[in-house]
PDB file with SEQRES, HELIX, SHEET and CRYST1 records, atoms N, CA, C and O in Angstrom:
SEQRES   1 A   79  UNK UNK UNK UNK UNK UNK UNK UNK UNK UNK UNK UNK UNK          
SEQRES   2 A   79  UNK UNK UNK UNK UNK UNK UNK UNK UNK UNK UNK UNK UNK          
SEQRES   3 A   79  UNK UNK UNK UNK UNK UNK UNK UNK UNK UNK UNK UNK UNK          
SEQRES   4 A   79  UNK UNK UNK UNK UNK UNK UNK UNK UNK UNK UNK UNK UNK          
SEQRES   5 A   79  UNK UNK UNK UNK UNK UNK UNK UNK UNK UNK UNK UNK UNK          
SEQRES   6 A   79  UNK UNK UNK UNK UNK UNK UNK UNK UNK UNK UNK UNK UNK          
SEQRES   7 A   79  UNK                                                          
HELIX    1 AA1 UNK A    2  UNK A   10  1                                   9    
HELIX    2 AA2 UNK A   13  UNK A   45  1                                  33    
HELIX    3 AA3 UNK A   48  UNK A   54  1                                   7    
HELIX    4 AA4 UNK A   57  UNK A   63  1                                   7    
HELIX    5 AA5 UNK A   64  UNK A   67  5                                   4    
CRYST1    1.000    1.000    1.000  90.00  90.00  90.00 P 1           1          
ATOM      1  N   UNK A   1    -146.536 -12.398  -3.056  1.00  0.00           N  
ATOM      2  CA  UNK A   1    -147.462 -12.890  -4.045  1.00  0.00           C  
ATOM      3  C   UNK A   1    -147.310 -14.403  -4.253  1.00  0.00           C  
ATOM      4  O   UNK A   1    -148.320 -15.104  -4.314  1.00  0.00           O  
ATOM      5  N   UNK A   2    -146.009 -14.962  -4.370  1.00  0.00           N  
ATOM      6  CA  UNK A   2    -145.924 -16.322  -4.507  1.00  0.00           C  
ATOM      7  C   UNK A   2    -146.319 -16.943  -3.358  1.00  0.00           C  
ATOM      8  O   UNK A   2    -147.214 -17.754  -3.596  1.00  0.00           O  
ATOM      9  N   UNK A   3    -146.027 -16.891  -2.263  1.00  0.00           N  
ATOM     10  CA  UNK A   3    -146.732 -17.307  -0.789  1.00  0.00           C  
ATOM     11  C   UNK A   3    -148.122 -17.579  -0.901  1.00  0.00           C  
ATOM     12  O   UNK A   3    -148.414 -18.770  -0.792  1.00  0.00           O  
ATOM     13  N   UNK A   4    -149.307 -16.562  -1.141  1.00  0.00           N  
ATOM     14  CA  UNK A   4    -150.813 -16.447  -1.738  1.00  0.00           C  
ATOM     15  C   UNK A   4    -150.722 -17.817  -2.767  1.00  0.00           C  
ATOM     16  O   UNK A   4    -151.420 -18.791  -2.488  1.00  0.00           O  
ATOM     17  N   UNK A   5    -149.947 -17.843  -3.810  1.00  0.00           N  
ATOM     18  CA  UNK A   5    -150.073 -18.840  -4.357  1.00  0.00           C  
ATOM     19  C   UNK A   5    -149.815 -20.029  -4.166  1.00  0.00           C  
ATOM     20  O   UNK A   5    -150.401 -20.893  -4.818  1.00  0.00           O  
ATOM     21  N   UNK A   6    -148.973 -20.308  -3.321  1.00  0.00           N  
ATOM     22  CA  UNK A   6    -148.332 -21.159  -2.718  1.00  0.00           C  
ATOM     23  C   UNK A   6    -149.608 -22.115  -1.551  1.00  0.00           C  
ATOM     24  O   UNK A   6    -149.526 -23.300  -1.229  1.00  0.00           O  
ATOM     25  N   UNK A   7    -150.530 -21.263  -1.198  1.00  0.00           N  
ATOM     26  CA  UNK A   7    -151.148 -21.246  -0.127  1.00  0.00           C  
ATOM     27  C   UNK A   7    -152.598 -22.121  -0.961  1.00  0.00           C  
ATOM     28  O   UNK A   7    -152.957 -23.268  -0.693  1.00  0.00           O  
ATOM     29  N   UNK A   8    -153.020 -21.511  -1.644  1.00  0.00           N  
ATOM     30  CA  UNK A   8    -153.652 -21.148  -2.730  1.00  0.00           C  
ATOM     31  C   UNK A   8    -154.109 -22.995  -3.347  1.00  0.00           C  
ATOM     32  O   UNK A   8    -155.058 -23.761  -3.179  1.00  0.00           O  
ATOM     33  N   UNK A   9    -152.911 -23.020  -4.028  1.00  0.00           N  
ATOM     34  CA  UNK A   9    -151.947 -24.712  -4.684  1.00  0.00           C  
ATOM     35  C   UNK A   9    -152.211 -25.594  -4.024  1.00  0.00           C  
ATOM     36  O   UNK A   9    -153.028 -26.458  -4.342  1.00  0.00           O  
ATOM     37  N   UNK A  10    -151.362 -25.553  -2.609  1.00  0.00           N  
ATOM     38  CA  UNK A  10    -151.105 -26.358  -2.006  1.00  0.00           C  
ATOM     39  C   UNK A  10    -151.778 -26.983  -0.569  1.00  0.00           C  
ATOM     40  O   UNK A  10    -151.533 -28.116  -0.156  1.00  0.00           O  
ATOM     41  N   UNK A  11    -152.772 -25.899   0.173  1.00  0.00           N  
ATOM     42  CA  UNK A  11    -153.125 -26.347   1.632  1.00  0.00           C  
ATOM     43  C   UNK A  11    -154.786 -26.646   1.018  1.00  0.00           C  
ATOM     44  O   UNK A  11    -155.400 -25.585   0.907  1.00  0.00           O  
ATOM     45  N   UNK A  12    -155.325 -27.468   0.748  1.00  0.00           N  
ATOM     46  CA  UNK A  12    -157.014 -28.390   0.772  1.00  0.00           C  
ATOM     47  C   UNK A  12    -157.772 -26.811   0.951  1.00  0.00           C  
ATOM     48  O   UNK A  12    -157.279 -25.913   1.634  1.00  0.00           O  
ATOM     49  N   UNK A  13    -158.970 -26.704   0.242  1.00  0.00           N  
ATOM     50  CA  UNK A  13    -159.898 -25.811   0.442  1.00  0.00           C  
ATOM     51  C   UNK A  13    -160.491 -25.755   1.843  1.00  0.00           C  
ATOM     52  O   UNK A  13    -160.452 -24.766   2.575  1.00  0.00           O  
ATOM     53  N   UNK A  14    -161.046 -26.935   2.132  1.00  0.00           N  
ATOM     54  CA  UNK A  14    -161.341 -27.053   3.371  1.00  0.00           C  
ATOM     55  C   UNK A  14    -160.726 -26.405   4.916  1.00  0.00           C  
ATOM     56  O   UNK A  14    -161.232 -26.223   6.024  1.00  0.00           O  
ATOM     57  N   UNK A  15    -159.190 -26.152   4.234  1.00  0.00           N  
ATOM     58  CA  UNK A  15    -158.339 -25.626   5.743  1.00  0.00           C  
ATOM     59  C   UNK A  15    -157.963 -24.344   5.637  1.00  0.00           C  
ATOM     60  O   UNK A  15    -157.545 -23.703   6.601  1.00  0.00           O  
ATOM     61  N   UNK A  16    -158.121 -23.734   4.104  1.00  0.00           N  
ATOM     62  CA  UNK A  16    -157.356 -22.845   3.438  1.00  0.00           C  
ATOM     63  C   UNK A  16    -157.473 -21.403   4.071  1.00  0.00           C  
ATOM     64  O   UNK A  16    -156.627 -20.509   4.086  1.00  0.00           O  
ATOM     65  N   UNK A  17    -158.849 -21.423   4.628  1.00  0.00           N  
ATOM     66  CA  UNK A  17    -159.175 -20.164   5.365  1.00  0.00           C  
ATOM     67  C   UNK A  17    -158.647 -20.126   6.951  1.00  0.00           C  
ATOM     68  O   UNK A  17    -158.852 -19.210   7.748  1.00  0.00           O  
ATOM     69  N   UNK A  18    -158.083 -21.079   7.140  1.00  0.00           N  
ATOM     70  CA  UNK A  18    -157.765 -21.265   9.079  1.00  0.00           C  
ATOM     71  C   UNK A  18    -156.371 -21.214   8.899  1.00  0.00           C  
ATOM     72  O   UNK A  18    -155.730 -20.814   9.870  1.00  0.00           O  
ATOM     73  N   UNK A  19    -155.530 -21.636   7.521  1.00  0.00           N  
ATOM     74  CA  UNK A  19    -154.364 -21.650   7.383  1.00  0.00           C  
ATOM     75  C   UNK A  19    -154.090 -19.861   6.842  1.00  0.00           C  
ATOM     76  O   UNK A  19    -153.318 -18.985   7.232  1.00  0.00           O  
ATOM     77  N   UNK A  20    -154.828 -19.900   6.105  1.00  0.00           N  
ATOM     78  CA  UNK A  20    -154.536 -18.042   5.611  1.00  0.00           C  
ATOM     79  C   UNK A  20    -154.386 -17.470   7.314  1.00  0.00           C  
ATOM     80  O   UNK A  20    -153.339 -17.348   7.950  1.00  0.00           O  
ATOM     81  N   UNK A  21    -155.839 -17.173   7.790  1.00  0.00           N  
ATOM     82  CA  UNK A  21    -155.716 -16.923   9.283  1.00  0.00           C  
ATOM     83  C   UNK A  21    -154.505 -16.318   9.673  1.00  0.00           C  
ATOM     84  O   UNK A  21    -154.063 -15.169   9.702  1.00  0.00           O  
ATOM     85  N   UNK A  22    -154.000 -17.743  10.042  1.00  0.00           N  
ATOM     86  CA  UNK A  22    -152.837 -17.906  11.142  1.00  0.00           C  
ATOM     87  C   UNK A  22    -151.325 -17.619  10.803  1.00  0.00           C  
ATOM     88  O   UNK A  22    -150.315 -17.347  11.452  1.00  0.00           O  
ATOM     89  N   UNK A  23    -151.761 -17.877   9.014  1.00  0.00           N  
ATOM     90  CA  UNK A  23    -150.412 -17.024   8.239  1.00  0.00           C  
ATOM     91  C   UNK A  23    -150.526 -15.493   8.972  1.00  0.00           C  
ATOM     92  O   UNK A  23    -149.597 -15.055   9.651  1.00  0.00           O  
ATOM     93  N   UNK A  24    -151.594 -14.852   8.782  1.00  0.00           N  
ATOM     94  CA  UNK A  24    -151.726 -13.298   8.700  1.00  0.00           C  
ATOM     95  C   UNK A  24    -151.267 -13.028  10.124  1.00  0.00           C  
ATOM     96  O   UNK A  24    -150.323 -12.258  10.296  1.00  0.00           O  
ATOM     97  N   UNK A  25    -152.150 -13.879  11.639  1.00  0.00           N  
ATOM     98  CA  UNK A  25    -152.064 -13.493  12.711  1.00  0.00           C  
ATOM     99  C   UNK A  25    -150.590 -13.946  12.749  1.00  0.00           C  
ATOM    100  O   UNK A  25    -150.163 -13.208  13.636  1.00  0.00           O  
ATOM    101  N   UNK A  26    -149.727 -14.564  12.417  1.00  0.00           N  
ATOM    102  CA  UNK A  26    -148.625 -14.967  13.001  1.00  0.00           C  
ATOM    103  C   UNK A  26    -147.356 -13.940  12.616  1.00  0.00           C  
ATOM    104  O   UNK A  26    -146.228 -13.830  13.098  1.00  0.00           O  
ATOM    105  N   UNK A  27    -148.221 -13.059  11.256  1.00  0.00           N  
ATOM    106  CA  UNK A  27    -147.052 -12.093  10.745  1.00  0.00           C  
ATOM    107  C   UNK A  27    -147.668 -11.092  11.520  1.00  0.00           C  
ATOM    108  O   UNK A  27    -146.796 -10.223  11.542  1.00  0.00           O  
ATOM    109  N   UNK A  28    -148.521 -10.714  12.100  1.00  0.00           N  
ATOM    110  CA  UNK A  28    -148.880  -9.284  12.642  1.00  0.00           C  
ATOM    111  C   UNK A  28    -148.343  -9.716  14.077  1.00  0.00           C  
ATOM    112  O   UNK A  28    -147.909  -8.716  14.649  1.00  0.00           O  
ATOM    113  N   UNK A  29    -148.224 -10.868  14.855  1.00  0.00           N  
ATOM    114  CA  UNK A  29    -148.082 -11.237  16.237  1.00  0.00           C  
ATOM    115  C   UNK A  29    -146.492 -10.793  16.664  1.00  0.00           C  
ATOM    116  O   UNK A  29    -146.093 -10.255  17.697  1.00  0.00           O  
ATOM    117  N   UNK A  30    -145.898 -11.144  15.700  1.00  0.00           N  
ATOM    118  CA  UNK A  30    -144.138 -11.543  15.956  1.00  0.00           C  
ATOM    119  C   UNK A  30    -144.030  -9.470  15.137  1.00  0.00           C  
ATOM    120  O   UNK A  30    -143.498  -8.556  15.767  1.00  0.00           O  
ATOM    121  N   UNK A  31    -144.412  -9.365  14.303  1.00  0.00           N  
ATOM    122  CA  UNK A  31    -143.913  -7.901  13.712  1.00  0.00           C  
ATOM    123  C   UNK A  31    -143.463  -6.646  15.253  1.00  0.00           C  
ATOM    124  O   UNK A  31    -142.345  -6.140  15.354  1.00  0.00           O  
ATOM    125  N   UNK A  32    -144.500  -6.411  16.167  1.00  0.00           N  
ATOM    126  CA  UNK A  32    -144.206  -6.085  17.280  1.00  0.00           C  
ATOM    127  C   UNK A  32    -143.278  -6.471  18.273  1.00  0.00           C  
ATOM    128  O   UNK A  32    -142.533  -5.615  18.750  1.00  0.00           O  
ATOM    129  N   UNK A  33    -143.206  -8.037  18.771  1.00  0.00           N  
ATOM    130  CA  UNK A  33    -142.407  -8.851  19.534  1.00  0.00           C  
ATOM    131  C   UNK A  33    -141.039  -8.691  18.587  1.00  0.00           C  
ATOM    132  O   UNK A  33    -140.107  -8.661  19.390  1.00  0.00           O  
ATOM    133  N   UNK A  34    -140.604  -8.596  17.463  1.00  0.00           N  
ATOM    134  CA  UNK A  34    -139.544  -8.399  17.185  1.00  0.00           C  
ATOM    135  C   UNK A  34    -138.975  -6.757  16.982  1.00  0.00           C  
ATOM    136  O   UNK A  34    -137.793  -6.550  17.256  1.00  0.00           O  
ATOM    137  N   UNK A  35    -139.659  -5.839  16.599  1.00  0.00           N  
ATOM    138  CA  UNK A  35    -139.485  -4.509  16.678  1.00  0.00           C  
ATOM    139  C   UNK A  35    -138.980  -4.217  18.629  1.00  0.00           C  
ATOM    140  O   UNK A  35    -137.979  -3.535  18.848  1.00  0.00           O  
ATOM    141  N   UNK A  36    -139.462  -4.569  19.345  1.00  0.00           N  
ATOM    142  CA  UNK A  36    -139.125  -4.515  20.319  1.00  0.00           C  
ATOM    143  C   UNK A  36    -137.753  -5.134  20.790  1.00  0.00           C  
ATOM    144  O   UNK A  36    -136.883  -4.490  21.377  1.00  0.00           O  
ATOM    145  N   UNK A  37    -137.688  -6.248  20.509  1.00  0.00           N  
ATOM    146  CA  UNK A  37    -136.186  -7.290  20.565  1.00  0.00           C  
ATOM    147  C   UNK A  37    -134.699  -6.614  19.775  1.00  0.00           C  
ATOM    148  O   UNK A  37    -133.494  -6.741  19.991  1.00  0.00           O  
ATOM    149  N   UNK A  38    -135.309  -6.051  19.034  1.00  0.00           N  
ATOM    150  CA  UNK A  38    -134.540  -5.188  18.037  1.00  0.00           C  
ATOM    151  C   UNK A  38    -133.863  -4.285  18.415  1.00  0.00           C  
ATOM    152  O   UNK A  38    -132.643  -4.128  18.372  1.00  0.00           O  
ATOM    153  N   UNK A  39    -135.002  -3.402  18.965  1.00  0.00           N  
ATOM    154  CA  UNK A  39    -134.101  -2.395  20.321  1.00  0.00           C  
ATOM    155  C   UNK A  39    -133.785  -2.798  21.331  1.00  0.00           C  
ATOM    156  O   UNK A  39    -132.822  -2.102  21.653  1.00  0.00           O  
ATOM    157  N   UNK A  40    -134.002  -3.629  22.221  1.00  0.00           N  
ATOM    158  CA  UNK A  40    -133.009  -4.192  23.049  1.00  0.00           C  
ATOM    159  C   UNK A  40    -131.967  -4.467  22.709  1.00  0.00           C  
ATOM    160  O   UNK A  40    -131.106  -3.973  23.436  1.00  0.00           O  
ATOM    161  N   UNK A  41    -131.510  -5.183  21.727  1.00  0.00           N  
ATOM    162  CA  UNK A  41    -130.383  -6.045  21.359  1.00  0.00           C  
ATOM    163  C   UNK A  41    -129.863  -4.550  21.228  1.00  0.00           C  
ATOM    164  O   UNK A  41    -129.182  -4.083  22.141  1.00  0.00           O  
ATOM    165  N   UNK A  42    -130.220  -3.681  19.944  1.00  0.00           N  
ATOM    166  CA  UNK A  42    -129.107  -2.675  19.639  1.00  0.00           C  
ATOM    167  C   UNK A  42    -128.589  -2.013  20.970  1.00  0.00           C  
ATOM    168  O   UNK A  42    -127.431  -1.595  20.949  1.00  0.00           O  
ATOM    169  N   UNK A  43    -129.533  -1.835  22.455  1.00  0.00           N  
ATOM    170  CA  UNK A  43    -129.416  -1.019  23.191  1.00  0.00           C  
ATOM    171  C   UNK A  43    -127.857  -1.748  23.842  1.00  0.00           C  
ATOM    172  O   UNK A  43    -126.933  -1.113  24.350  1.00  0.00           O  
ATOM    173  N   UNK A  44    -127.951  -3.562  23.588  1.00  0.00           N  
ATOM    174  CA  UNK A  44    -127.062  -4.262  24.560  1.00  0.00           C  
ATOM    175  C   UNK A  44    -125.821  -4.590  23.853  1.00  0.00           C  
ATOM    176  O   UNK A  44    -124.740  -4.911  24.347  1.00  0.00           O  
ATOM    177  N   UNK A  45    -126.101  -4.476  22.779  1.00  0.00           N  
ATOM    178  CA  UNK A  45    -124.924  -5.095  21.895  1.00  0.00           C  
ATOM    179  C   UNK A  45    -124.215  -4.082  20.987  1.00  0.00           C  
ATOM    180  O   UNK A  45    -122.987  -4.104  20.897  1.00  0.00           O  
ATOM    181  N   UNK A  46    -125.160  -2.957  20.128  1.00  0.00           N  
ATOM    182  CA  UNK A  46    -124.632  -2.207  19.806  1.00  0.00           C  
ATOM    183  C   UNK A  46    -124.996  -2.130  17.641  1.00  0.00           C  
ATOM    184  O   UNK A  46    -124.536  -2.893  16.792  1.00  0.00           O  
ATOM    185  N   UNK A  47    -125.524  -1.456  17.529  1.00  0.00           N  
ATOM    186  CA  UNK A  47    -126.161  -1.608  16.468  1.00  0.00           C  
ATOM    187  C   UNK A  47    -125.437  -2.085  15.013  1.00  0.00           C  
ATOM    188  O   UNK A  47    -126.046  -1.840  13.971  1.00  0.00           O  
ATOM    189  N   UNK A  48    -124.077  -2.795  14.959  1.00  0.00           N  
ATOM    190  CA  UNK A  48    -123.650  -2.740  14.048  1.00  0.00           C  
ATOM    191  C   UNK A  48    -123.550  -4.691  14.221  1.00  0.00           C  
ATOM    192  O   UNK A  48    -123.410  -5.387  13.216  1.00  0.00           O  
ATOM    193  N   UNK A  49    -123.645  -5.261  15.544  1.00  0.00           N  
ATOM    194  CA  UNK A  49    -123.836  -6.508  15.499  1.00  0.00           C  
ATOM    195  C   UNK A  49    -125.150  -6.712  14.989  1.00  0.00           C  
ATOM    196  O   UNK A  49    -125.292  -7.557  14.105  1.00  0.00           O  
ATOM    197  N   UNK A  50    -126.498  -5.834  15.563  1.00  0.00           N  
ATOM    198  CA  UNK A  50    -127.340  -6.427  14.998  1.00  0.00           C  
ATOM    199  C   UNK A  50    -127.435  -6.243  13.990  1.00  0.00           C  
ATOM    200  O   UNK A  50    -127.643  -7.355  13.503  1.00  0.00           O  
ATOM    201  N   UNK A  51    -127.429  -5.231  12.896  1.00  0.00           N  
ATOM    202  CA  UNK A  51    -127.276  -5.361  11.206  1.00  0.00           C  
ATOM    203  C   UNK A  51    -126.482  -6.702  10.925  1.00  0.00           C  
ATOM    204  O   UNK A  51    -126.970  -7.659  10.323  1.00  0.00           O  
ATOM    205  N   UNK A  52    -125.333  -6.656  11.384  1.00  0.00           N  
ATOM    206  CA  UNK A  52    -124.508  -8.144  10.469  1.00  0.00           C  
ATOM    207  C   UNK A  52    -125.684  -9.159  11.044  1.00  0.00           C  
ATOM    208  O   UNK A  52    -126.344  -9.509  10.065  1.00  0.00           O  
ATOM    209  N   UNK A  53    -125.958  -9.479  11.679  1.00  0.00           N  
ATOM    210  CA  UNK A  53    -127.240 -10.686  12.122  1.00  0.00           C  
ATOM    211  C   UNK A  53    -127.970 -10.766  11.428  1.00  0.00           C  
ATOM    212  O   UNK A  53    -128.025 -11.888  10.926  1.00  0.00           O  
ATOM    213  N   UNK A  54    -128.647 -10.094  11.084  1.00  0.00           N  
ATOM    214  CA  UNK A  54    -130.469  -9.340  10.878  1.00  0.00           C  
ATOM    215  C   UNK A  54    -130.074  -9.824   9.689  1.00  0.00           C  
ATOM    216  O   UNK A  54    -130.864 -10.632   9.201  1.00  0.00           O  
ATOM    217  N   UNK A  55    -128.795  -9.515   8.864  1.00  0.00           N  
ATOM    218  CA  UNK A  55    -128.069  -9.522   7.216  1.00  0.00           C  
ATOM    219  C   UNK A  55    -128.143 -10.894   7.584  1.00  0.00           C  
ATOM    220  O   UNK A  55    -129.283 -11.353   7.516  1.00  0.00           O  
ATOM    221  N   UNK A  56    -127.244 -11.688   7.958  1.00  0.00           N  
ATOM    222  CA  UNK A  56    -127.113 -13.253   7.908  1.00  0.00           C  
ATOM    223  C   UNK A  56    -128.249 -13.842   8.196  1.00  0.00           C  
ATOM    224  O   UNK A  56    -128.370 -14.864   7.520  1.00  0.00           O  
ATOM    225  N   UNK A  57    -129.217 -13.637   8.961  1.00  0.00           N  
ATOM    226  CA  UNK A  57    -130.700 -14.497   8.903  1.00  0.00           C  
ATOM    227  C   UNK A  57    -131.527 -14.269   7.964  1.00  0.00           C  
ATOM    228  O   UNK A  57    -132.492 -15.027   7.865  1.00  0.00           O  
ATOM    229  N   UNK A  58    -131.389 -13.308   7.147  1.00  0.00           N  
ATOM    230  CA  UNK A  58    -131.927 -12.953   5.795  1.00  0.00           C  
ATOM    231  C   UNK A  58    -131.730 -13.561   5.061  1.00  0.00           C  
ATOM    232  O   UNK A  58    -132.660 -14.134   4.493  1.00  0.00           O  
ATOM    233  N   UNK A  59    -129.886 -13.841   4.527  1.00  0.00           N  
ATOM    234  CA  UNK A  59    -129.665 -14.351   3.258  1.00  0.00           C  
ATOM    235  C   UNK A  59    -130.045 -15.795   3.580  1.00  0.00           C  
ATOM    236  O   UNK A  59    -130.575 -16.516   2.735  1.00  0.00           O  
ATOM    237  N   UNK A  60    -129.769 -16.193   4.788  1.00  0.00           N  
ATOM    238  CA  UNK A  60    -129.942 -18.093   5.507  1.00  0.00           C  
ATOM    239  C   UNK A  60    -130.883 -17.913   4.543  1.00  0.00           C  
ATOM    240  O   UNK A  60    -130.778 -18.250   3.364  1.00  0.00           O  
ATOM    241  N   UNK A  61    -132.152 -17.173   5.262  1.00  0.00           N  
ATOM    242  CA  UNK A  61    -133.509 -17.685   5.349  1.00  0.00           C  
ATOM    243  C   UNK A  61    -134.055 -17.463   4.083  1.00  0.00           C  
ATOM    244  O   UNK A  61    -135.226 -17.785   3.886  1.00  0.00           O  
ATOM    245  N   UNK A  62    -133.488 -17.039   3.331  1.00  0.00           N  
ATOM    246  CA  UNK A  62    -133.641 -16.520   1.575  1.00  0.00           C  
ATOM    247  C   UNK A  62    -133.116 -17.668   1.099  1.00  0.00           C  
ATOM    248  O   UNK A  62    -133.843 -18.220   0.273  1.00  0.00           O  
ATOM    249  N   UNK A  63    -131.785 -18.383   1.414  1.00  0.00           N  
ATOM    250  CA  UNK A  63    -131.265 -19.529   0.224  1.00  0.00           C  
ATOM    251  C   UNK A  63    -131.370 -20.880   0.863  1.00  0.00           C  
ATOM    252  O   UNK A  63    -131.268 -21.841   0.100  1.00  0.00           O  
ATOM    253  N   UNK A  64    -131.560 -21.116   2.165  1.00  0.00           N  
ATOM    254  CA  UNK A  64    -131.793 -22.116   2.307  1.00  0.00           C  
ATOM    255  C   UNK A  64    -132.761 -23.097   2.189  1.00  0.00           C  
ATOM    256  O   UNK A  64    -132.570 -24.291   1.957  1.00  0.00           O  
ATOM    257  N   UNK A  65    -134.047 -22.392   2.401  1.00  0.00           N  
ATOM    258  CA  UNK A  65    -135.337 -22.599   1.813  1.00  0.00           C  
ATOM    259  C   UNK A  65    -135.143 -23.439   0.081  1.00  0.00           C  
ATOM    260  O   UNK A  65    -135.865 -24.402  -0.179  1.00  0.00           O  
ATOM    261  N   UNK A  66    -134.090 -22.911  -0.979  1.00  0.00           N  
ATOM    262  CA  UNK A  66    -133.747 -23.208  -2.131  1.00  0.00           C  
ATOM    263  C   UNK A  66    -133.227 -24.625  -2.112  1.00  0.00           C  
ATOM    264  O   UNK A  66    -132.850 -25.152  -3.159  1.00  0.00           O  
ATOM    265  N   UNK A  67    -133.194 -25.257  -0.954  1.00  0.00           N  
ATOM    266  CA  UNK A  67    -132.595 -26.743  -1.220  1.00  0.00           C  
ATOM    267  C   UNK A  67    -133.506 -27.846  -0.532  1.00  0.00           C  
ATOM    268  O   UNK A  67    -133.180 -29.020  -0.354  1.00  0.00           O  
ATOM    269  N   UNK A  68    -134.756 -27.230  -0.165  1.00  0.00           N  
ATOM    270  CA  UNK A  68    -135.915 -28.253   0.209  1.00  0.00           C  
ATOM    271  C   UNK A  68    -136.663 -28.829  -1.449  1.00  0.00           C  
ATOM    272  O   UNK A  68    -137.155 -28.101  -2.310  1.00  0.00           O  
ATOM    273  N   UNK A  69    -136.564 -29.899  -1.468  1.00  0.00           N  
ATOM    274  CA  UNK A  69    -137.452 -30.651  -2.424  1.00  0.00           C  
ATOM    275  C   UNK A  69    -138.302 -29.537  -2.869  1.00  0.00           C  
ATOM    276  O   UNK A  69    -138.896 -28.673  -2.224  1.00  0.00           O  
ATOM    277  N   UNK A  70    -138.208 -29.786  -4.226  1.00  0.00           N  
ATOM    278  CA  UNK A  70    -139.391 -28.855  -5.007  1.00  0.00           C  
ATOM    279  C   UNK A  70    -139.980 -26.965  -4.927  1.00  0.00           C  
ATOM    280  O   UNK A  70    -140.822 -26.326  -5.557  1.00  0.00           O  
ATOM    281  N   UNK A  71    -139.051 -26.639  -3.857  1.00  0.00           N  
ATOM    282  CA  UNK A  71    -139.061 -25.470  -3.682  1.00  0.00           C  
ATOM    283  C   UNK A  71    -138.661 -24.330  -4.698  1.00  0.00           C  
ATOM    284  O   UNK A  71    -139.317 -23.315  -4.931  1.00  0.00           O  
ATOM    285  N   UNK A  72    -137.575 -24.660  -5.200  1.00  0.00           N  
ATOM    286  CA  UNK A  72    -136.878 -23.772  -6.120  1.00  0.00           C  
ATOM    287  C   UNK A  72    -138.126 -23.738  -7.883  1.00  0.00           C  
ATOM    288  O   UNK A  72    -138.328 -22.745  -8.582  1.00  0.00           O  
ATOM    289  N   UNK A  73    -138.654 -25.036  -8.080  1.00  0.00           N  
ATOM    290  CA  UNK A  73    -139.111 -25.567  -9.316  1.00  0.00           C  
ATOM    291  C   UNK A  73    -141.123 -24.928  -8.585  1.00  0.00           C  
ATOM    292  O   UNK A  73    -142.066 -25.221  -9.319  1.00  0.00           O  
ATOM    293  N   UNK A  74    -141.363 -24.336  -7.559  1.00  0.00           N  
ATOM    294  CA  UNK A  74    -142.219 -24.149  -6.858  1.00  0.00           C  
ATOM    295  C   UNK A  74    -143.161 -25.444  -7.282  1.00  0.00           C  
ATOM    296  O   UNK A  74    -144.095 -25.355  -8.079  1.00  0.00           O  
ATOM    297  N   UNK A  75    -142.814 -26.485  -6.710  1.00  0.00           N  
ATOM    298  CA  UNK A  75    -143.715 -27.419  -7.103  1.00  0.00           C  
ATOM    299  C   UNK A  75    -143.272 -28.332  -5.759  1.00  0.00           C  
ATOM    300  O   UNK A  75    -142.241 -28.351  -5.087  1.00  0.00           O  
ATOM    301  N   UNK A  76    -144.813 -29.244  -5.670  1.00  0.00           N  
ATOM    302  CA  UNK A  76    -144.600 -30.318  -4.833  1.00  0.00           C  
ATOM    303  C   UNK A  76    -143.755 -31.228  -4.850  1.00  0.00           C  
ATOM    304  O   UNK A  76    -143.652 -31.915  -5.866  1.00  0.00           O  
ATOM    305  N   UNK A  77    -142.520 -31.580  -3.158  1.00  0.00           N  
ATOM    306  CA  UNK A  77    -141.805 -32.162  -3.490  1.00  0.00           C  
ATOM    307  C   UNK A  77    -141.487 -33.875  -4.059  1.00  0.00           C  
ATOM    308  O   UNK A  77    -140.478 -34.568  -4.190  1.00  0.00           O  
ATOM    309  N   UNK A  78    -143.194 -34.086  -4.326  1.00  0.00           N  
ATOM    310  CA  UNK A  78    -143.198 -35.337  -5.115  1.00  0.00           C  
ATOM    311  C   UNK A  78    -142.964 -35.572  -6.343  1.00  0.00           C  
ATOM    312  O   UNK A  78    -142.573 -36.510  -7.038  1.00  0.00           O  
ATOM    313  N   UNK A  79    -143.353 -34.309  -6.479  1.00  0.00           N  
ATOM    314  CA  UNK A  79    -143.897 -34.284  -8.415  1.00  0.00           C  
ATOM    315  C   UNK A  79    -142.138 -33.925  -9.093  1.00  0.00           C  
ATOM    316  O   UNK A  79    -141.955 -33.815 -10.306  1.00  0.00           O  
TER     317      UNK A  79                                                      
END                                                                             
């Protein structure tokens, strides 16, 4: 929901529909290409490496995002 808003706020009316787009196609594109990668890896590595992974690119990608300008305050990082 905050993403929509985020989208919404921040990308010009003018682009907003080519940027929604490519948000949507880019989450439906990779959802497959990674379901697949997924089972490979578990088939090669063994399913308890990929959980600890899958866990650590989560929390990264959950708190690191929290230290870009204006992110946390969801506001532009000028303002």
């Amino acid at each position: 929901m905050l993403w929509g808003t985020a989208l919404h706020e921040q990308v010009p009316e003018e682009a907003l529909s080519r940027v929604a787009s490519l948000d949507a196609l880019g989450g439906y594109l990779f959802l497959p290409v990674s379901s697949a990668f997924t089972g490979l890896a578990v088939a090669g590595t063994g399913l308890t490496s990929v959980v600890i992974v899958c866990c650590c690119v989560l929390v990264l990608s959950t708190f690191l995002p929290l230290f870009v300008g204006g992110v946390a305050q969801f506001a532009p990082p000028d303002t």
